[in-house]
Backbone as JSON, one array per atom type, in Angstrom:
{
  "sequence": "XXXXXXXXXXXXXXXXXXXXXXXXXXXXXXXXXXXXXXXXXXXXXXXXXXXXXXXXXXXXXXXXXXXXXXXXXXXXXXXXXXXXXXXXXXXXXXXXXXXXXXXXXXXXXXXXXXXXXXXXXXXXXXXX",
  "N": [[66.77, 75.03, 87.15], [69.47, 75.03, 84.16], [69.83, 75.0, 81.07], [72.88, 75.11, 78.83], [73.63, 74.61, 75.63], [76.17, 74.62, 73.18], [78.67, 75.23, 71.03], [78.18, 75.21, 68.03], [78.13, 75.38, 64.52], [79.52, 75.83, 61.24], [80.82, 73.43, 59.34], [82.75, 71.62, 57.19], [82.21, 68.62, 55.19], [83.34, 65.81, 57.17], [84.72, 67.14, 58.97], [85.33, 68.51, 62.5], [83.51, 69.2, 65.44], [82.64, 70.23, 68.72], [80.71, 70.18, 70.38], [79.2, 71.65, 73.53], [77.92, 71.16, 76.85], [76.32, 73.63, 79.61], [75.62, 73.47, 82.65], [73.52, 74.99, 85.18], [71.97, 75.2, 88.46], [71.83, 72.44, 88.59], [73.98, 69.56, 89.18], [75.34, 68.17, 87.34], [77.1, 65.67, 87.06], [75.52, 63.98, 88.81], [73.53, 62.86, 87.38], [71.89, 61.81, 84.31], [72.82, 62.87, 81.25], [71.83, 63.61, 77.98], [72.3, 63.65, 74.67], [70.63, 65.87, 71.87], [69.19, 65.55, 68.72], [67.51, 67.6, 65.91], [66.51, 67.88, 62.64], [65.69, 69.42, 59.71], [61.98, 69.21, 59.21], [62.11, 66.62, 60.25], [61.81, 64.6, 63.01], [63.0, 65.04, 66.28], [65.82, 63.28, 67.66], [67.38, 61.23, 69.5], [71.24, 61.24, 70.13], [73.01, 60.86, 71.52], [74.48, 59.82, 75.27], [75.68, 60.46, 78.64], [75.48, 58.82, 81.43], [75.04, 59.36, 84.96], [77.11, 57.95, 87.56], [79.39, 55.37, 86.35], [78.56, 54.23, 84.5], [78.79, 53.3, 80.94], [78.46, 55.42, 78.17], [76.03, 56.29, 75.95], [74.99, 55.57, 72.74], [73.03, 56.56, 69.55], [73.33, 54.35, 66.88], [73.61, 55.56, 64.0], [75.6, 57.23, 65.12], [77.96, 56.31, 66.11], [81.25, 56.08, 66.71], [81.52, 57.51, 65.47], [81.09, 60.05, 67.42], [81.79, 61.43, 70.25], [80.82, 61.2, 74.09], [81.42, 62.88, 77.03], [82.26, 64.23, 80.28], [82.85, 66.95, 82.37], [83.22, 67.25, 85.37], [84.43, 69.23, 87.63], [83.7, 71.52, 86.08], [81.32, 71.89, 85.49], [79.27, 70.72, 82.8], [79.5, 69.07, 79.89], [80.35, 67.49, 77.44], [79.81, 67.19, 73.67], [81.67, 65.4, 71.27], [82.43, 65.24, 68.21], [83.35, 64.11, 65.54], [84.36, 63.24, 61.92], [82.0, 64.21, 60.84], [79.17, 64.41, 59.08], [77.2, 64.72, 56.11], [74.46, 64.73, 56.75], [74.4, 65.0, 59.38], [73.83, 67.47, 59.76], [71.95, 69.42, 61.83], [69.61, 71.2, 64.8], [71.21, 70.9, 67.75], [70.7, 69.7, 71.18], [70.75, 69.6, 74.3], [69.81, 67.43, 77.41], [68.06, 66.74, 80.01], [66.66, 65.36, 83.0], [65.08, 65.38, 86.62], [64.48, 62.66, 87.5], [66.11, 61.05, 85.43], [68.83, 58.62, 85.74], [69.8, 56.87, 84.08], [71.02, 55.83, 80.67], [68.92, 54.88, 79.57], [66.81, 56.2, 80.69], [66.98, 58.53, 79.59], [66.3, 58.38, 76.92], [64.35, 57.15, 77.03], [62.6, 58.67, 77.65], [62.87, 60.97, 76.08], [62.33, 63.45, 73.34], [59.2, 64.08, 73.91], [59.36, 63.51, 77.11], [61.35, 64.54, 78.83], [62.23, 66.66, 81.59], [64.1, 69.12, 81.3], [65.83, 71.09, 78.85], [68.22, 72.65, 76.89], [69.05, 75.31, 75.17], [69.05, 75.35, 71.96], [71.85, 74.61, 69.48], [73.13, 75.42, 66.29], [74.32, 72.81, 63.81], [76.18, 72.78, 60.95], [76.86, 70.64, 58.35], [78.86, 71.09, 55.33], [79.22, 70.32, 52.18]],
  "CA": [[67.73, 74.28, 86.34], [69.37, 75.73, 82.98], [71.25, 73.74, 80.53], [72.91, 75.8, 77.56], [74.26, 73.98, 75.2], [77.08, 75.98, 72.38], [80.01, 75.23, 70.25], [77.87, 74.9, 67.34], [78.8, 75.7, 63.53], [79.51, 75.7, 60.07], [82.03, 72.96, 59.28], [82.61, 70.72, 55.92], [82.21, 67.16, 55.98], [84.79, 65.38, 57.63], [85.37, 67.85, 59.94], [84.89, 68.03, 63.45], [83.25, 70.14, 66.22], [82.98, 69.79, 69.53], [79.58, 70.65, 71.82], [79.16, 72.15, 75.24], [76.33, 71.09, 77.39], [77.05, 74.01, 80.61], [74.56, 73.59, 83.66], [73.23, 75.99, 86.32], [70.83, 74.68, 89.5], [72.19, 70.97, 89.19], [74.86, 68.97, 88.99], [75.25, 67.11, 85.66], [77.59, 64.19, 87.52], [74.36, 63.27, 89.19], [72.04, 62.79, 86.46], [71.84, 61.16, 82.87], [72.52, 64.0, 80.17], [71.41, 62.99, 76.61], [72.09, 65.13, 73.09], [69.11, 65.16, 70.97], [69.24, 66.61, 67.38], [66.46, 67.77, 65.01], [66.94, 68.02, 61.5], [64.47, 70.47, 59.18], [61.33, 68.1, 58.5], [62.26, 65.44, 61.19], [61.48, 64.76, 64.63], [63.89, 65.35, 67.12], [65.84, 62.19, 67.84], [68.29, 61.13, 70.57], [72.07, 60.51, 69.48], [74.65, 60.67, 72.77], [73.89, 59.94, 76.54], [76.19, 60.18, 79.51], [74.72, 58.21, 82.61], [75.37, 59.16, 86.17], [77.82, 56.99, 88.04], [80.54, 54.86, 85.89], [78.2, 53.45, 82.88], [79.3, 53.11, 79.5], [77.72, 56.01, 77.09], [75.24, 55.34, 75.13], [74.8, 56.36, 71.16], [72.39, 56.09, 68.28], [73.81, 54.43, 65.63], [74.48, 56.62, 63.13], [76.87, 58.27, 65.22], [78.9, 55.42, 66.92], [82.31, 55.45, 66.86], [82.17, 59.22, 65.55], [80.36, 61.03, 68.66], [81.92, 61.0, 71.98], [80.25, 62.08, 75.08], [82.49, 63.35, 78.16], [81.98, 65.33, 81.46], [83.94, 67.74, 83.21], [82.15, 67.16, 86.84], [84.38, 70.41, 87.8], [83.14, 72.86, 85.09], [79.32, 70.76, 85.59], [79.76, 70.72, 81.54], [79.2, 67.59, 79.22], [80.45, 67.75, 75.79], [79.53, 66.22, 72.4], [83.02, 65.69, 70.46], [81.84, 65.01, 66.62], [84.4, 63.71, 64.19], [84.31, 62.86, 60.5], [81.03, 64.61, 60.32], [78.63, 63.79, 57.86], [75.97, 65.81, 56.17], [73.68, 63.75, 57.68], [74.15, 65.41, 60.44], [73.14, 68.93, 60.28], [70.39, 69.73, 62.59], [69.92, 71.72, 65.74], [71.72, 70.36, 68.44], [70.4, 69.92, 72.19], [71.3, 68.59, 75.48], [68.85, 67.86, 77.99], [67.96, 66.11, 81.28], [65.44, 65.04, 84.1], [65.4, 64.86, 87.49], [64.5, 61.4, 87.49], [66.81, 60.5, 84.68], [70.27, 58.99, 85.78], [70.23, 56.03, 83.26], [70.75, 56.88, 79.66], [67.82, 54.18, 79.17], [65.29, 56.77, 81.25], [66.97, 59.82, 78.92], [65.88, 58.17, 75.97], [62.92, 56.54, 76.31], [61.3, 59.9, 77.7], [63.2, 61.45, 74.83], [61.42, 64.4, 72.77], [58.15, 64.31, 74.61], [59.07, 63.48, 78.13], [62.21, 65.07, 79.72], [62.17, 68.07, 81.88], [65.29, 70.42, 81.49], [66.4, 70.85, 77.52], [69.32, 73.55, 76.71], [68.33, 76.28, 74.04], [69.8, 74.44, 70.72], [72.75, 75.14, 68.96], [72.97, 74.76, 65.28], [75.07, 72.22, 63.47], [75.39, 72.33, 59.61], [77.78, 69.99, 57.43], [78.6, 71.42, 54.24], [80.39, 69.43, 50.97]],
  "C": [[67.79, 74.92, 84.95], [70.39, 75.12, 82.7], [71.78, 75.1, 79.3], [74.27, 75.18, 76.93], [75.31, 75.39, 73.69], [77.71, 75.12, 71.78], [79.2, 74.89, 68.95], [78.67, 75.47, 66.07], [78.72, 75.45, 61.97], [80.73, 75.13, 59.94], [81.67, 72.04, 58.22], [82.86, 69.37, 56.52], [83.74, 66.55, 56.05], [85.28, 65.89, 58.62], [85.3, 67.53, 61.18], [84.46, 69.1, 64.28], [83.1, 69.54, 67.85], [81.53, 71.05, 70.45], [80.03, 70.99, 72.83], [78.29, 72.2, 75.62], [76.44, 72.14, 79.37], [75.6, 74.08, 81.35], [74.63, 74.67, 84.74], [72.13, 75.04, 87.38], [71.13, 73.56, 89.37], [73.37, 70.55, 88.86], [74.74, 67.61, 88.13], [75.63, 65.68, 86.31], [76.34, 63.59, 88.18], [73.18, 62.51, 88.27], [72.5, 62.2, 84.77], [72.13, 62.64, 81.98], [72.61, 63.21, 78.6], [71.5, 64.4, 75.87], [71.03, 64.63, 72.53], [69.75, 66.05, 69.69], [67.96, 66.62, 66.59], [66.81, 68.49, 64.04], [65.65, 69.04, 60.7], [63.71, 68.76, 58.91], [61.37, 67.13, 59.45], [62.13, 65.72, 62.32], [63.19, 64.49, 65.27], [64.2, 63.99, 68.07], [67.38, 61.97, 69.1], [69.62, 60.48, 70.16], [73.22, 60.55, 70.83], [73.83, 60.96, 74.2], [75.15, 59.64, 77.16], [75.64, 59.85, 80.88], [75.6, 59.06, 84.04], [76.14, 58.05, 86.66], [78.76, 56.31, 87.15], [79.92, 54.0, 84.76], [78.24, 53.68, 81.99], [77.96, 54.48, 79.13], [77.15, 54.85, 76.93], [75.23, 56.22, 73.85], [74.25, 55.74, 70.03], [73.66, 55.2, 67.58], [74.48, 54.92, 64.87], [75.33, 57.47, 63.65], [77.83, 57.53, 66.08], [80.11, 55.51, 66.0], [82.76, 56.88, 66.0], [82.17, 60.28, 66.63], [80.92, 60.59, 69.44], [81.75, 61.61, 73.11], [81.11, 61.8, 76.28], [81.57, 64.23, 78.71], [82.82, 65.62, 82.15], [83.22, 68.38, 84.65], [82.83, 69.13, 87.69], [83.92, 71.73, 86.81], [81.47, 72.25, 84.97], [79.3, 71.02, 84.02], [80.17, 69.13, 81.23], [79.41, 67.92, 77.65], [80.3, 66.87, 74.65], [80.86, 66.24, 71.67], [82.29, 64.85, 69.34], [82.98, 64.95, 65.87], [83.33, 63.2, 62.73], [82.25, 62.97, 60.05], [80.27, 64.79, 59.02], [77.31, 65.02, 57.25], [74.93, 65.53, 56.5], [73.44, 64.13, 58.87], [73.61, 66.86, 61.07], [72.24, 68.61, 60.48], [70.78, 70.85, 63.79], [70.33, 70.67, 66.82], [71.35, 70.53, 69.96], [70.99, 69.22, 72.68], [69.79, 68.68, 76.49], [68.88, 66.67, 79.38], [66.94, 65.78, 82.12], [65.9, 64.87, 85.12], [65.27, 63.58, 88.27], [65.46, 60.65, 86.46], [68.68, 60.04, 85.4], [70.72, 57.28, 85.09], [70.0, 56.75, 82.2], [69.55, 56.26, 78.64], [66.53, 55.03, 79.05], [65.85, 58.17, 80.2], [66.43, 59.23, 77.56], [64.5, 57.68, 75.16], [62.16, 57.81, 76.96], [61.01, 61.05, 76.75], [62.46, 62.91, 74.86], [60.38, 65.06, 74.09], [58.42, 64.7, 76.65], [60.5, 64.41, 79.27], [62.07, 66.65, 80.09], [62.93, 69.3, 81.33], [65.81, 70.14, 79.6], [67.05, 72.2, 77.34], [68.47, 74.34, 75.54], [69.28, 75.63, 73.24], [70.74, 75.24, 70.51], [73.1, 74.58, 67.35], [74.63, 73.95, 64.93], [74.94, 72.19, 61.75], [76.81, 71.87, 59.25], [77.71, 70.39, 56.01], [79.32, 70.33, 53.79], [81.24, 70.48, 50.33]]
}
């Protein structure tokens, strides 16, 4: 299994970018995929999940109602869409998965520590 996540960048606040989480060896529609981000100094925290089967995302907080997570079951590809980006938000940007994960309950609470499959990051920085 190989996740590689991309579309990262240098964009001012307000802007917007738009992730790519692209899989090899599984099929994303099966399984929970969760973004994580880690900021310099901070632990690496969980902000967008797409569940398996027909359940609602899920999303931190601080990024509701800017972040929206989608999947394109033919391209096995899960994308982060980021609006009105904040500087708050630069960090590196992951995607990641388990093969036990297909709630975005079990991608979160194994988080950091516990999930198998995590994409090589992609940076995100918000300038002013």
């Amino acid at each position: 299994v190989q996740l590689q996540a991309s579309g990262g960048g240098l964009v001012q606040r307000g802007g917007s970018l738009r992730l790519s989480c692209e899989a090899s060896g599984i099929d994303l529609e099966n399984y929970a995929i969760g973004w994580f981000r880690q900021a310099p100094g901070k632990l690496r925290e969980g902000v967008a999940c797409i569940a398996s089967g027909n359940d609602s995302p899920d999303y931190a907080d601080s990024v509701k109602g800017r972040f929206t997570v989608s999947r394109d079951n033919a391209k096995n590809t899960v994308y982060l869409q980021m609006n009105t980006l904040k500087l708050e938000d630069t960090a590196v940007y992951y995607c990641a998965t388990d093969l036990a994960a297909y709630k975005c309950a079990t991608v979160f609470a194994l988080g950091r520590n516990g999930l198998d499959y995590w994409g090589k990051g992609t940076q995100v920085t918000v300038s002013s």
